[in-house]
C-alpha positions, 0 to 999 in steps of 0.5 A, spaced: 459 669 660 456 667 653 455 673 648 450 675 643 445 671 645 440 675 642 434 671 639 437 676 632 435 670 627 429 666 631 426 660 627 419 660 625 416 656 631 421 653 637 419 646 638 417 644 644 422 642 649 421 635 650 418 634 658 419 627 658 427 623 657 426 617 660 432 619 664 436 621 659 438 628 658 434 633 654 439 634 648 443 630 645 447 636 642 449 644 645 452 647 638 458 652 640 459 657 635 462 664 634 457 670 633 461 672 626 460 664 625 452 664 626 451 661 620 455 655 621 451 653 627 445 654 624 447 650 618 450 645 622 444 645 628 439 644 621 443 638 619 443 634 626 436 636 627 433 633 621 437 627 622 432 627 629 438 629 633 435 633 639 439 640 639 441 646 644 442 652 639 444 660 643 440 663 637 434 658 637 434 657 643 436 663 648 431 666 650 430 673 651 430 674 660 434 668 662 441 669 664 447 667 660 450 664 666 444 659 667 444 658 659 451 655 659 449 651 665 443 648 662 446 647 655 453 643 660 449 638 664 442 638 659 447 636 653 450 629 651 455 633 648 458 640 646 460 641 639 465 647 637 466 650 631 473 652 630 474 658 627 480 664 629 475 668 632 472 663 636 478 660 639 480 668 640 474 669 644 475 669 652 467 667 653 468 661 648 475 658 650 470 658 658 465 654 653 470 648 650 474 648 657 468 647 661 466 641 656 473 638 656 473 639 664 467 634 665 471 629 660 478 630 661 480 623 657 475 623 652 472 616 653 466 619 653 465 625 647 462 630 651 467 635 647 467 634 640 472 640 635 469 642 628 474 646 624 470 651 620 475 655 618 484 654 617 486 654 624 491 652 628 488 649 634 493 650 641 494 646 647 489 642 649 484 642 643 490 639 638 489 633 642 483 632 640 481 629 634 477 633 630 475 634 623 473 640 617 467 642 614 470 648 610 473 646 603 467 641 602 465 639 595 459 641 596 454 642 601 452 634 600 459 631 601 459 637 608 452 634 610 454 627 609 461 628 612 458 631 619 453 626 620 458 620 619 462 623 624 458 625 629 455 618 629 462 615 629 463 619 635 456 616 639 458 610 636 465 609 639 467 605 632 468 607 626 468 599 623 466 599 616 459 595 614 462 591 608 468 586 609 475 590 606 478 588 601 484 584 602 490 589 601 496 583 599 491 583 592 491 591 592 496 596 588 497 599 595 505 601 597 507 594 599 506 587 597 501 585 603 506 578 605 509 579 611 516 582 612 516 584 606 518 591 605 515 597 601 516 599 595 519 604 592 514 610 590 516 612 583 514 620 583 508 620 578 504 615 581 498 617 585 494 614 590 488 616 587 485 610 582 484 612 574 488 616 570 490 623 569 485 627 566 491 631 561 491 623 559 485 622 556 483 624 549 477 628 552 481 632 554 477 639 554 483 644 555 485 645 547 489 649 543 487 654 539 488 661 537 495 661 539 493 659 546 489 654 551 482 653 552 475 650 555 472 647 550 465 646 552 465 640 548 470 637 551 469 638 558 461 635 556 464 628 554 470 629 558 464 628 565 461 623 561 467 619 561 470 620 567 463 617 570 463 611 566 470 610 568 469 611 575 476 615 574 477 618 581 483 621 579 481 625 573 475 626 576 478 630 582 483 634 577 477 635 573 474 639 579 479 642 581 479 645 573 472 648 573 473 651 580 478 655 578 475 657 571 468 656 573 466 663 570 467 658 563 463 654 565 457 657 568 455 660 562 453 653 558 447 649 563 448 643 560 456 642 562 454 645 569 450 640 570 455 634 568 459 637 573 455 636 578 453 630 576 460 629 576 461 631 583 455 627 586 458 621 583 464 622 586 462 625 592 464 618 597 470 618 594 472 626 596 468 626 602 475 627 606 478 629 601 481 637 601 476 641 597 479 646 591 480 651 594 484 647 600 488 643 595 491 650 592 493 653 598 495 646 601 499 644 594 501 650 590 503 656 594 509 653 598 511 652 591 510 659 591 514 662 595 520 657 594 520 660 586 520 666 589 525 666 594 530 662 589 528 668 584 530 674 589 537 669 589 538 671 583 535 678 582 537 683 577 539 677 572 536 674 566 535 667 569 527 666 569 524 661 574 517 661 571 511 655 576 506 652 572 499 649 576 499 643 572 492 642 574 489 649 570 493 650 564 488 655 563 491 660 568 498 657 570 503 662 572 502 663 579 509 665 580 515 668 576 521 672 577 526 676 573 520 676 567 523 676 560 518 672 557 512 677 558 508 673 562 505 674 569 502 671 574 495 668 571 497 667 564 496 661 560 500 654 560 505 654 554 505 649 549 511 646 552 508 646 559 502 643 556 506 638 552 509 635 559 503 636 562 499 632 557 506 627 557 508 627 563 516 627 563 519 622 567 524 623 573 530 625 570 530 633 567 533 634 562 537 641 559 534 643 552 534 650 548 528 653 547 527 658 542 522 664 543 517 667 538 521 673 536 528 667 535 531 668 541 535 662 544 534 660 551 537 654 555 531 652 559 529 646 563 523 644 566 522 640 573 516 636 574 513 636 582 509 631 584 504 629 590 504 622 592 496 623 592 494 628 587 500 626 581 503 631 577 501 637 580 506 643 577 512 645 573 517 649 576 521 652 569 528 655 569 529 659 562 537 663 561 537 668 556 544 665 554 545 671 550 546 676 555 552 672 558 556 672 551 563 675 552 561 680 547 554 682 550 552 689 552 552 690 560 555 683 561 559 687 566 553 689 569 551 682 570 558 679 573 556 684 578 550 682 579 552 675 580 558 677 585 554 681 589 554 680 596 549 683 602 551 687 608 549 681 613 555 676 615 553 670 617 558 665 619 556 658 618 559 651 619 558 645 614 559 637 615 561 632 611 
């Protein structure tokens, strides 16, 4: 049975069912959603419909005396195709799963795309809809790039091909991961290159996170020339970087129209290139908190001692701390970059770490290493740093005894375990 299918949120006028179809069926589309994601399927039924796609919608078009049952059986013998927007509380409800598994009964092999999945949400979808390919339209740039993603895939999917227009360019003149000759093995990808064209937007001398006042920020300024630049250059990776900055620190950047609006040239601009890329939002979840949990799981290794492991998101100086164990530094998650991190982030260091000592603002001295992480699409995208307070280790130091103990300390849980060499 279909469920809240009360007409809560009519349109202002329902078109007339179409009466004559030429043989064809009535909709081209039964768009299936979750009530908690209404406005999903009114957002994506919008969409189709004013691209002429013929539409079957519960909350535009159940209507109030007919039976759920002889609704649901119109929308699987009168529609082309069932879309099914993904969501956790959609693939958790009995109702919606009898939907989707009555679309995929009629098309088991998918030749003919009676069932197309569309993720709105980050879910995991099991059995037999992990099958199927689908694609996301949560995390989208903006609601142009969604638009424009919806209505590619579901013309791919009615059209059986996604052959390009234009003739693609010849790979072996490319800067791709192999030569293009055949035989020839791939290259060896070197950890700071990107997949992405341009360079990074910390490389540029519009780099609009500045130091000043003894700490990083926005420039308004910067950040204006810094859109007109990555424009002219056509640099989609700084162009990606830059976007992914004002998304985190967009409250800087709402107050000035002028550069909000170069923003958004910005992304308009760049709106094909991202178009299946992860939005902001996406790539910190995706990117940035498995990084998380190993700084602090490596942290909770070496508890009670004064080895700092600090991570750095590279791509938002301005709140870079997003994780920080056994703090002696006083810094927490959200502070700012240092000038050191900046310095590498700026002049991104090469594949070798190197040990230096550091030295703090009140004199201390501390052996510190920086590590650069890289993402073979994205380039640098943090730095995970280990600080040792030396001075606590010193044969002489007060509570070194403490520390010994510290390090020796060995948990209740036994677990044997083998190694092979």
């Amino acid at each position: 049975m279909l469920t809240n299918m009360d007409d809560t949120s009519p349109r202002e006028a329902a078109d007339p069912e179409p009466t004559d179809t030429g043989g064809r069926t009535k909709y081209d589309f039964f768009v299936s959603c979750h009530p908690d994601d209404h406005a999903w399927g009114e957002w994506v039924a919008w969409q189709l419909e004013d691209a002429d796609y013929r539409i079957l919608l519960p909350d535009w078009d159940f209507r109030p005396g007919e039976s759920s049952v002889a609704f649901l059986q119109k929308a699987m013998t009168q529609s082309e195709c069932m879309i099914a927007l993904l969501s956790e509380s959609y693939l958790t409800s009995p109702d919606k799963e009898r939907e989707w598994k009555v679309a995929y009964g009629s098309d088991p092999s998918g030749s003919a795309s009676r069932l197309l999945p569309v993720r709105i949400s980050d879910c995991d979808l099991p059995g037999l809809l992990g099958d199927i390919k689908t694609f996301d339209l949560f995390d989208m740039a903006d609601e142009a790039a969604t638009s424009n993603l919806l209505l590619a895939q579901v013309s791919h999917a009615r059209a059986d091909r996604a052959k390009p227009k234009k003739k693609p360019p010849f790979p072996g003149t490319s800067k791709g991961t192999g030569t293009g000759l055949p035989g020839a093995v791939p290259r060896r990808f070197r950890s700071s290159e990107s997949l992405l064209r341009g360079a990074p937007l910390a490389s540029l001398a519009e780099y609009p996170v500045r130091w000043g006042e003894g700490r990083p920020n926005l420039d308004p300024e910067y950040l204006r020339r810094a859109c007109r630049r990555v424009i002219a250059d056509r640099n989609v990776r700084a162009a990606v970087e830059l976007i992914y900055l004002v998304t985190q620190n967009h409250q800087d950047v709402e107050i000035s129209p002028d550069t909000y609006d170069l923003v958004q040239q910005v992304k308009a601009e760049f709106r094909e290139e991202m178009k299946y890329m992860d939005g902001p939002q996406a790539q910190q979840r995706n990117l940035i908190e498995p990084l998380i949990n190993l700084t602090n799981g490596v942290g909770v290794m070496f508890a009670n001692l004064p080895i700092e492991f600090v991570l750095h998101d590279t791509r938002d100086p301005l709140r870079s701390v997003c994780a920080i164990q056994n703090v002696f530094t006083g810094r927490q998650v959200g502070s700012p970059v240092s000038n050191v991190a900046l310095a590498r982030i700026v002049n991104p260091p090469g594949p070798d770490v190197a040990v230096y000592q550091g030295r703090l603002s009140n004199g201390r001295r501390v052996r510190s290493t920086t590590i650069p992480i890289y993402h073979r699409v994205f380039g640098l995208i943090a730095l995970l740093c280990i600080n040792v307070d030396t001075e606590k280790f010193a044969p002489d130091a007060p509570g070194r005894e403490n520390l010994l103990r510290a390090l020796a300390y060995l948990p209740d849980e036994v677990v044997d375990e083998t190694f092979y060499v």
